[in-house]
Each structure stands twice: as structure tokens, then as C-alpha cells.
N, CA, C and O atoms as a GROMACS GRO file, in nm:
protein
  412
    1UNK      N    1  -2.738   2.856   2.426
    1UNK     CA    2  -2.658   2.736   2.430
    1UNK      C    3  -2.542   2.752   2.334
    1UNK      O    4  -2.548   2.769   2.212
    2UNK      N    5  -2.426   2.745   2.417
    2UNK     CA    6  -2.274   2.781   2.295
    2UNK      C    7  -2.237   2.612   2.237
    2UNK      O    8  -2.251   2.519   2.317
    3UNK      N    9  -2.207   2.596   2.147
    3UNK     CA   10  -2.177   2.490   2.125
    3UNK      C   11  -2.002   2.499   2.077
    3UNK      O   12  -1.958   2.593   2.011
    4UNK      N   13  -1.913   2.377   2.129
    4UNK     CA   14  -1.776   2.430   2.140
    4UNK      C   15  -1.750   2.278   2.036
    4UNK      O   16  -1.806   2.168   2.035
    5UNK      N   17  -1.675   2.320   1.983
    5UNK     CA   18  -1.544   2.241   1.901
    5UNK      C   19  -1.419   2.198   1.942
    5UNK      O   20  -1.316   2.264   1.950
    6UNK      N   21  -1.445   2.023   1.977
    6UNK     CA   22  -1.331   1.986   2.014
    6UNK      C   23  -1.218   1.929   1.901
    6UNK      O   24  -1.240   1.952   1.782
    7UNK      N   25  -1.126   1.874   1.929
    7UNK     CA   26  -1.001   1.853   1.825
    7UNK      C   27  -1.089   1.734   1.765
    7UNK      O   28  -1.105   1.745   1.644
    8UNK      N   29  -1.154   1.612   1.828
    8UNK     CA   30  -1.216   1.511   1.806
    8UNK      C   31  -1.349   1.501   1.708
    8UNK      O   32  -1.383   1.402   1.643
    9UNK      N   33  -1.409   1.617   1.715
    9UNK     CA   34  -1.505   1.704   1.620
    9UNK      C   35  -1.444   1.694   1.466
    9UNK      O   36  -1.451   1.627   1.363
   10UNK      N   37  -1.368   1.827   1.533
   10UNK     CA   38  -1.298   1.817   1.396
   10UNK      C   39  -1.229   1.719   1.291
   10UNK      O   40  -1.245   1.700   1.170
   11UNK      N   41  -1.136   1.660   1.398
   11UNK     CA   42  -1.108   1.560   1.305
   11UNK      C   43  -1.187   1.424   1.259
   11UNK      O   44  -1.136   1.328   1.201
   12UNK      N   45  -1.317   1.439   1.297
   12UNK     CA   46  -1.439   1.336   1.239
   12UNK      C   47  -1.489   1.382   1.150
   12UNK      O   48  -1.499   1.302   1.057
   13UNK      N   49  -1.541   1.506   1.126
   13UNK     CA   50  -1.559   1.595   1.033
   13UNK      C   51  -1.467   1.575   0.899
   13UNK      O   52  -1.506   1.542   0.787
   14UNK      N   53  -1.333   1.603   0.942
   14UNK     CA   54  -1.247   1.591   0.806
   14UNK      C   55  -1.256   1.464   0.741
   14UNK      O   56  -1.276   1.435   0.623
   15UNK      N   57  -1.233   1.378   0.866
   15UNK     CA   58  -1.254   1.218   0.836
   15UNK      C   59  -1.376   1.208   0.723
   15UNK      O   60  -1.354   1.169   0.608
   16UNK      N   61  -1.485   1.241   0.764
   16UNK     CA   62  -1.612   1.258   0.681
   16UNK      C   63  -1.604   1.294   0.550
   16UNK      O   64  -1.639   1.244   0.443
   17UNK      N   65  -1.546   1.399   0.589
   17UNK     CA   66  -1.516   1.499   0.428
   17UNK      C   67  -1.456   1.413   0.346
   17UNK      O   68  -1.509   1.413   0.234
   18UNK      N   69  -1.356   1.332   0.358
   18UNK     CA   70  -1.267   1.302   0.305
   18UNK      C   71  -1.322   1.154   0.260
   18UNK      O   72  -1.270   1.105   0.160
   19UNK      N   73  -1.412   1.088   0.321
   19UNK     CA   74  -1.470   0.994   0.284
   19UNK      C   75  -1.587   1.007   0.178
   19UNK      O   76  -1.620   0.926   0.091
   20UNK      N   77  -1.633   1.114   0.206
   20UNK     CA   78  -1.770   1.178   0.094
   20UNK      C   79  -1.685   1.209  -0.068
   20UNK      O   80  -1.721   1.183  -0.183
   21UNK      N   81  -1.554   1.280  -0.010
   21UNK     CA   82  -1.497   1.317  -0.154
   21UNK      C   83  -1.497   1.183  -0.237
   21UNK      O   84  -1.557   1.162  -0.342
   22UNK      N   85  -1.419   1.099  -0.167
   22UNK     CA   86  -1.337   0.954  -0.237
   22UNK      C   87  -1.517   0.860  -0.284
   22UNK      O   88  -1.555   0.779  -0.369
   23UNK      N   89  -1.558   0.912  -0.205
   23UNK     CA   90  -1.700   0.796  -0.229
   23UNK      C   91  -1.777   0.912  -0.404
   23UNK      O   92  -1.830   0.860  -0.503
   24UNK      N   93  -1.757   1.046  -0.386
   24UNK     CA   94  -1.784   1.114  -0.513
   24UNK      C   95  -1.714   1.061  -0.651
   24UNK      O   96  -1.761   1.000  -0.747
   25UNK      N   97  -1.603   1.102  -0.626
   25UNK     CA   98  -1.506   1.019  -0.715
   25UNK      C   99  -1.546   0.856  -0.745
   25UNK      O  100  -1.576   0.815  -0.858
   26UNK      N  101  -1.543   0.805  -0.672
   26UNK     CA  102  -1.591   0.664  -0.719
   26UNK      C  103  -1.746   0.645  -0.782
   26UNK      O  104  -1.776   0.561  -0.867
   27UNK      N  105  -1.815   0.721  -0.733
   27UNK     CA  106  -1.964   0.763  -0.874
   27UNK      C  107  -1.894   0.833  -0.995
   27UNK      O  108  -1.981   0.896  -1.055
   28UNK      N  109  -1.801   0.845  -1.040
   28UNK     CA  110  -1.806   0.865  -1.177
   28UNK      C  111  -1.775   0.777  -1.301
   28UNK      O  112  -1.818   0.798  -1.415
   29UNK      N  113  -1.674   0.649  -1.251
   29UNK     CA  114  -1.683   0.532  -1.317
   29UNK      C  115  -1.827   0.448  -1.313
   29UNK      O  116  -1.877   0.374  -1.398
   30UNK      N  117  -1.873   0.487  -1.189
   30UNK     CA  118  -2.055   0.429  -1.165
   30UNK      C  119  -2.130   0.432  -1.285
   30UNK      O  120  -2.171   0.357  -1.373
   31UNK      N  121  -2.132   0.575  -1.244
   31UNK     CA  122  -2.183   0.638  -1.336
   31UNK      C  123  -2.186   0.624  -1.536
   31UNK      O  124  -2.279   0.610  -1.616
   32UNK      N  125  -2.063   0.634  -1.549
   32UNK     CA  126  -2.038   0.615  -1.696
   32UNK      C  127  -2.045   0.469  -1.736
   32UNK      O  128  -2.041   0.438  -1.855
   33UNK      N  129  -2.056   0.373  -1.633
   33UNK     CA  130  -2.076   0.234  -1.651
   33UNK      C  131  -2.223   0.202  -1.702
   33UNK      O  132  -2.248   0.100  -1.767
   34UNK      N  133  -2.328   0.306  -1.665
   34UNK     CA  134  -2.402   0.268  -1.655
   34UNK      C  135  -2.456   0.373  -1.831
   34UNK      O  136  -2.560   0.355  -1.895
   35UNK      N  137  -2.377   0.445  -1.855
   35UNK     CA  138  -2.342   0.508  -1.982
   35UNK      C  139  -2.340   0.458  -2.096
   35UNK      O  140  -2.426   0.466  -2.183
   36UNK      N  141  -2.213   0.390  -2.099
   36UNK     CA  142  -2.123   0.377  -2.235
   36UNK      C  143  -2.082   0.211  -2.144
   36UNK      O  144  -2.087   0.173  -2.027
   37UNK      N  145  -2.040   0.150  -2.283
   37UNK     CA  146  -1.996   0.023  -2.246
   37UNK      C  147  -1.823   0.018  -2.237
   37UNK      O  148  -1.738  -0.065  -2.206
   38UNK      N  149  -1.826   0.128  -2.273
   38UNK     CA  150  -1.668   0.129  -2.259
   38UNK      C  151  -1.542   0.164  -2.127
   38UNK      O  152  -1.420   0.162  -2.139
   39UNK      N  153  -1.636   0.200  -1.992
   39UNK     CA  154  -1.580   0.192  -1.890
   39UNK      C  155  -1.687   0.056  -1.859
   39UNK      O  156  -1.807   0.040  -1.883
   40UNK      N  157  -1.562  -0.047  -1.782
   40UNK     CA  158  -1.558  -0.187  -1.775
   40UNK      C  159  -1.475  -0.174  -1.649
   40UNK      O  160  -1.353  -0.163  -1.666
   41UNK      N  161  -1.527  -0.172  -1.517
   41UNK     CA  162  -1.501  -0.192  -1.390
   41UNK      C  163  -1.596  -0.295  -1.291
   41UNK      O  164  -1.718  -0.304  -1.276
   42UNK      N  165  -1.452  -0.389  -1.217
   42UNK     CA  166  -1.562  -0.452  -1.144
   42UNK      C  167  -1.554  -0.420  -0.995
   42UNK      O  168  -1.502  -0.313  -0.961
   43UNK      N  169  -1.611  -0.517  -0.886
   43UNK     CA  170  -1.597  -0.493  -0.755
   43UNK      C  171  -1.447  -0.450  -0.737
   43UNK      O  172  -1.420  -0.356  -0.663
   44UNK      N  173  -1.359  -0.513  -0.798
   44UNK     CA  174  -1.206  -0.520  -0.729
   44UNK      C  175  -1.146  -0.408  -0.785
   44UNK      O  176  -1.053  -0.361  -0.719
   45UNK      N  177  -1.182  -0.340  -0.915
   45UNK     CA  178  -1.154  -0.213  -0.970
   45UNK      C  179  -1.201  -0.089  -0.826
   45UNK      O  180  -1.138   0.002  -0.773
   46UNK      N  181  -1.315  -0.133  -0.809
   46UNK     CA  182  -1.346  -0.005  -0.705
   46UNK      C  183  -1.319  -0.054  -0.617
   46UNK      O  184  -1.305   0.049  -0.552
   47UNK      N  185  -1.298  -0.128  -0.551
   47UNK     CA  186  -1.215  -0.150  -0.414
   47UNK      C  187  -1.059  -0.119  -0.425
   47UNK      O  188  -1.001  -0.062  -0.332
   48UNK      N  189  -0.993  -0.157  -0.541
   48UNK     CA  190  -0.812  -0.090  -0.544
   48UNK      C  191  -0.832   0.076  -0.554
   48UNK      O  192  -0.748   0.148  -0.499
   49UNK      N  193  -0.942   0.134  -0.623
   49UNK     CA  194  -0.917   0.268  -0.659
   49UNK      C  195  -0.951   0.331  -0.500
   49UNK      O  196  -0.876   0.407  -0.438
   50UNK      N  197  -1.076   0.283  -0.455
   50UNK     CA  198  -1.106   0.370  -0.293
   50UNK      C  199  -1.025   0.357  -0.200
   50UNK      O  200  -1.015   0.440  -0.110
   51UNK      N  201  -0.978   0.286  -0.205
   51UNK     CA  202  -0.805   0.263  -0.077
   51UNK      C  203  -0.726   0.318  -0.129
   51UNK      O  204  -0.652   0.366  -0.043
   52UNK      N  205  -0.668   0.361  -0.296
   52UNK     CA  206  -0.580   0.499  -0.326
   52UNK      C  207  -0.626   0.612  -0.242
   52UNK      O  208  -0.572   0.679  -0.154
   53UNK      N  209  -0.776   0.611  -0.312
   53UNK     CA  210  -0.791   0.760  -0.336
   53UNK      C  211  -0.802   0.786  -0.181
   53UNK      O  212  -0.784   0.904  -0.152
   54UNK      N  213  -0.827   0.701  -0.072
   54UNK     CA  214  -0.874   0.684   0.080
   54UNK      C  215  -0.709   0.720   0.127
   54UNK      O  216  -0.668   0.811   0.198
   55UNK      N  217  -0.634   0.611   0.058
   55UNK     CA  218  -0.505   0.646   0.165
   55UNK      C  219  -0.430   0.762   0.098
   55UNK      O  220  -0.315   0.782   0.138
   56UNK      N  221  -0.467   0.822   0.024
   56UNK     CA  222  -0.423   0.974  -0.054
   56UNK      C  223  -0.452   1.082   0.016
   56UNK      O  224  -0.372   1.155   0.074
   57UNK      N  225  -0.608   1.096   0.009
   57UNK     CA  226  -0.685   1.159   0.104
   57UNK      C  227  -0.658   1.187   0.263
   57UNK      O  228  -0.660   1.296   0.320
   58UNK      N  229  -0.632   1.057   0.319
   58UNK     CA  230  -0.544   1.098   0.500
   58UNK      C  231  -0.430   1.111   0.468
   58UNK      O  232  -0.372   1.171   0.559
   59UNK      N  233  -0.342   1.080   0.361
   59UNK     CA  234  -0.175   1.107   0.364
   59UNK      C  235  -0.189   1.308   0.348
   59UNK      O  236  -0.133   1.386   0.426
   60UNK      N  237  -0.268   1.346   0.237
   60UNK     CA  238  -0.269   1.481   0.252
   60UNK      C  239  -0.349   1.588   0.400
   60UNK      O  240  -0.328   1.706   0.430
   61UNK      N  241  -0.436   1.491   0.462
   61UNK     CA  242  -0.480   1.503   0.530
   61UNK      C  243  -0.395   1.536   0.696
   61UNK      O  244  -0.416   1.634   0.768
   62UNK      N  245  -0.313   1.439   0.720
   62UNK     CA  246  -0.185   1.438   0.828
   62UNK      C  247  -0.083   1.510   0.792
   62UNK      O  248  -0.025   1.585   0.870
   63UNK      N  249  -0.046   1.493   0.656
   63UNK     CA  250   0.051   1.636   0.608
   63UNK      C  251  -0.010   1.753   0.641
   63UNK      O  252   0.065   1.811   0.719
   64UNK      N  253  -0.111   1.819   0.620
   64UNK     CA  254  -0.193   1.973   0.631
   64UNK      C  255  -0.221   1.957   0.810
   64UNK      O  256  -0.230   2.059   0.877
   65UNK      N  257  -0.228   1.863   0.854
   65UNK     CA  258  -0.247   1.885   1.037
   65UNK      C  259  -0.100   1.884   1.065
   65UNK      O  260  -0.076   1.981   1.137
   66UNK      N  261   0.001   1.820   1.040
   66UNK     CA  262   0.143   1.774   1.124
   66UNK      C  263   0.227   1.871   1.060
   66UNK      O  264   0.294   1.934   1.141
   67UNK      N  265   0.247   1.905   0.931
   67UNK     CA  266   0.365   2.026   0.893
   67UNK      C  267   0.336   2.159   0.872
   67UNK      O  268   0.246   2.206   0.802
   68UNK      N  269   0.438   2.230   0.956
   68UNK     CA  270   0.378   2.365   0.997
   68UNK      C  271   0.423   2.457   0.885
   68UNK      O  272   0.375   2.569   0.871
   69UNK      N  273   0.545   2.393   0.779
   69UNK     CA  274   0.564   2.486   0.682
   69UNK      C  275   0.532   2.463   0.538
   69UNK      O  276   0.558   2.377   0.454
   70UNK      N  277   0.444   2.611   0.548
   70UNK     CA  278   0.369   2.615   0.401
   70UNK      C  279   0.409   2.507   0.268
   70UNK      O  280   0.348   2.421   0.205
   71UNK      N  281   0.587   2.580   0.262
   71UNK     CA  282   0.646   2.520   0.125
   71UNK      C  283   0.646   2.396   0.136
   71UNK      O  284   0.633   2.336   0.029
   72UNK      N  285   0.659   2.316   0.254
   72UNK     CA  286   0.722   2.180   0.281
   72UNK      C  287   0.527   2.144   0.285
   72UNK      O  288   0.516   2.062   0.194
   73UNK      N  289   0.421   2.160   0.328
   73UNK     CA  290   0.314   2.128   0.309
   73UNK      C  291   0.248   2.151   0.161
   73UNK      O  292   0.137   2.111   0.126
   74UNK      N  293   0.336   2.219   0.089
   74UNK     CA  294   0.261   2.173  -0.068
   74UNK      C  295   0.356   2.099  -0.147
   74UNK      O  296   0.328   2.042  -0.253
   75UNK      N  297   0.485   2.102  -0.086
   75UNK     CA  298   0.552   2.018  -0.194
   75UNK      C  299   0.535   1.866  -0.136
   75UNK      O  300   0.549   1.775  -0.218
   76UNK      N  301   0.507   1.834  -0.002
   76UNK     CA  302   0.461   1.670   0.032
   76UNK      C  303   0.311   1.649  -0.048
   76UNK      O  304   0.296   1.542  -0.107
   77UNK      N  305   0.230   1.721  -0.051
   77UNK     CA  306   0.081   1.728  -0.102
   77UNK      C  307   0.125   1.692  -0.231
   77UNK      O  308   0.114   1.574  -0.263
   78UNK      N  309   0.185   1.794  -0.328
   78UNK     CA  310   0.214   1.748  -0.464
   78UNK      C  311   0.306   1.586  -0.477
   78UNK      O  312   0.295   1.534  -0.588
   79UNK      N  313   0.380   1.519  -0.386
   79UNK     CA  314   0.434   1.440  -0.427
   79UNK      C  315   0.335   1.319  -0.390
   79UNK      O  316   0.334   1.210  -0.446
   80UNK      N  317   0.271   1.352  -0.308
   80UNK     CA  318   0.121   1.286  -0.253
   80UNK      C  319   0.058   1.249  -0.366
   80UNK      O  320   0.032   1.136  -0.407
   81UNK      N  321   0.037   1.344  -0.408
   81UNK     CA  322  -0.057   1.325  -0.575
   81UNK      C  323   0.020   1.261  -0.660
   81UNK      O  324  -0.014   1.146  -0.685
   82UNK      N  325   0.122   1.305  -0.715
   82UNK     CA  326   0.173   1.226  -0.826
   82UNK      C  327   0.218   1.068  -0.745
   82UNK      O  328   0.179   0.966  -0.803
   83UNK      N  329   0.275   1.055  -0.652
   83UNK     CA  330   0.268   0.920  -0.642
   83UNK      C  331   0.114   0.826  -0.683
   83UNK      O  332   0.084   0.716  -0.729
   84UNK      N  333   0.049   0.946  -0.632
   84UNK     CA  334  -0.137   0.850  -0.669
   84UNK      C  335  -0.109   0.857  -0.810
   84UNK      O  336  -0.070   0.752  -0.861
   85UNK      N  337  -0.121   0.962  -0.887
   85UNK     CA  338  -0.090   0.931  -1.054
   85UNK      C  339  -0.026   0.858  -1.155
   85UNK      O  340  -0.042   0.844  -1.276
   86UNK      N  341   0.080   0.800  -1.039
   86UNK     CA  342   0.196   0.738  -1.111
   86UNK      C  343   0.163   0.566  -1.078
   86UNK      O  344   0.203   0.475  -1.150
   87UNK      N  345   0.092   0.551  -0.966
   87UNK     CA  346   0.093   0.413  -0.965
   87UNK      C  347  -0.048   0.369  -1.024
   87UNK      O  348  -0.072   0.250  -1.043
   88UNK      N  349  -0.196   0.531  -1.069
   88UNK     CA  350  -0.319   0.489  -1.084
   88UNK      C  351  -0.251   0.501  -1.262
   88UNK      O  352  -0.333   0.436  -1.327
   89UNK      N  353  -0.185   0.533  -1.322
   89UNK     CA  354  -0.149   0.500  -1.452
   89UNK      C  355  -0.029   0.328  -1.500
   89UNK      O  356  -0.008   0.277  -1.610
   90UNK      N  357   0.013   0.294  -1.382
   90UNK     CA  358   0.070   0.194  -1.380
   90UNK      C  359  -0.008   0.054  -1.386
   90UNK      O  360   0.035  -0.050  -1.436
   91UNK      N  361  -0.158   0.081  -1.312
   91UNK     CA  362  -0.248  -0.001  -1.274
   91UNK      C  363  -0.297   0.001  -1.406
   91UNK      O  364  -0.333  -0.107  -1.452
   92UNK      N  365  -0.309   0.136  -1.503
   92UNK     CA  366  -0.466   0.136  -1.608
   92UNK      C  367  -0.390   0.071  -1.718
   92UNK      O  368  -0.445  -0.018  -1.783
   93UNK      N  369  -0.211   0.127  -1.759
   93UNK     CA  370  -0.211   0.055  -1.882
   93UNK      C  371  -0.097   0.010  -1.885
   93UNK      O  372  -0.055  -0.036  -1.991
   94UNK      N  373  -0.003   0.012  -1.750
   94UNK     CA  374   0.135  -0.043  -1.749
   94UNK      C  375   0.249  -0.016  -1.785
   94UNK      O  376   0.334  -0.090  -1.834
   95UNK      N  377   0.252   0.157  -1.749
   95UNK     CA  378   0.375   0.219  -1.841
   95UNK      C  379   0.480   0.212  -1.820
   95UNK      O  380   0.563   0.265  -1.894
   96UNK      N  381   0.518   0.135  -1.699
   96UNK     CA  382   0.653   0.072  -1.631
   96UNK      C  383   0.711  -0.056  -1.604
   96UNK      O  384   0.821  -0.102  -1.573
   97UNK      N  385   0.575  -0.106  -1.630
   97UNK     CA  386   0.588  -0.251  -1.666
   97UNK      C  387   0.589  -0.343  -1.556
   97UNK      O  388   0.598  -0.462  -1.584
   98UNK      N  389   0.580  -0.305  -1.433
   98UNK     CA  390   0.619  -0.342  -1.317
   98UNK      C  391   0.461  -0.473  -1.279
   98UNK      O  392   0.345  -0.468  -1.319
   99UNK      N  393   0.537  -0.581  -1.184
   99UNK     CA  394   0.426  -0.721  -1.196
   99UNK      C  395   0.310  -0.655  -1.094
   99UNK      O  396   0.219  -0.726  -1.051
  100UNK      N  397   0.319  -0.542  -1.065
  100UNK     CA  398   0.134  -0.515  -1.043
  100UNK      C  399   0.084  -0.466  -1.142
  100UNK      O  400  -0.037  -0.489  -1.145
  101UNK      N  401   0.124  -0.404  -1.233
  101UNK     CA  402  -0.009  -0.368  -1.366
  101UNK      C  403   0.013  -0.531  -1.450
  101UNK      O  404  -0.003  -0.514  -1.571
  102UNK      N  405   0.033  -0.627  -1.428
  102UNK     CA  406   0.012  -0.786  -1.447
  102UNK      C  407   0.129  -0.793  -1.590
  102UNK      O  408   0.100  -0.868  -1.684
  103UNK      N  409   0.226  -0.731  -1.595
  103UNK     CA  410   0.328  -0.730  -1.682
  103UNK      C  411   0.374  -0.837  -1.637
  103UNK      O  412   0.477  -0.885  -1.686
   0.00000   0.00000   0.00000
């Protein structure tokens, strides 16, 4: 019995992957919550962070399926990321001051 791989496979698979990563990541504030009293997260903390790290995750995800060139697929990936960095440091202590980190 051959078993074949369709495009629909695959991309449920990644889908998967990519949901297991972001759901890993979100056990480590879990985690240290249950640690130290000094990470202080609630429902709405992990619900803003898993829709980053979720819509990060398919933005790099459709970049690596849709652009066929290397350079132009790591320099969207890297700006991918730092946009996540720049707005998950805006959220934690407000270094821009802008009225979503509640400036």
C-alpha cells in the first residue's frame, strides 16, 4: 500500500506544526507562573501573545510557500520577526509610547 502526499496534507501538517510550536511557546509563561510570582499573566495576556505568535507563524509560513527567492524569503522572514519583536516589546513596557502599550 503506497501512501501519496497531497498539497492539502501538507499544508495541514504545517498548519499543525505551527500550531504545536505557538501552543509550546505559550507553556513557558505557564509554566514560570506556576514558578515564581513574578511572571503575572492573565487569560488576555495569552490570548494577545497566541494571535502574534499564530499570525507570525502563517506570515512566515506563506512567505516560505509563495516566494521563490531565497534572499527575498529571508529578508521578509527577518522583517516578520522583528515586526513581532517590536510590537511584543511595545506591549511589555512601552518603548514608543504608542496608546496600545496603554501610554
Amino acid at each position: 500500500m503506497k501512501t501519496e502526499t497531497t498539497a492539502k496534507t501538507n499544508v495541514t501538517y504545517r498548519l499543525a506544526i505551527t500550531c504545536g510550536i505557538v501552543a509550546i511557546l505559550l507553556l513557558i509563561p505557564l509554566v514560570a507562573m506556576q514558578i515564581t510570582g513574578e511572571v503575572n499573566w492573565d487569560l488576555f495576556d495569552f490570548v494577545v501573545m497566541g494571535v502574534l505568535l499564530l499570525l507570525t507563524g502563517l506570515g512566515i509560513e506563506m512567505v516560505t510557500r509563495k516566494v521563490k527567492s531565497t534572499n527575498l524569503k529571508i529578508g521578509l522572514c527577518l522583517g516578520i520577526l522583528l515586526l513581532l519583536l517590536l510590537i511584543w516589546a511595545e506591549l511589555a513596557v512601552g518603548i514608543f509610547g504608542t496608546p496600545i502599550a496603554g501610554s
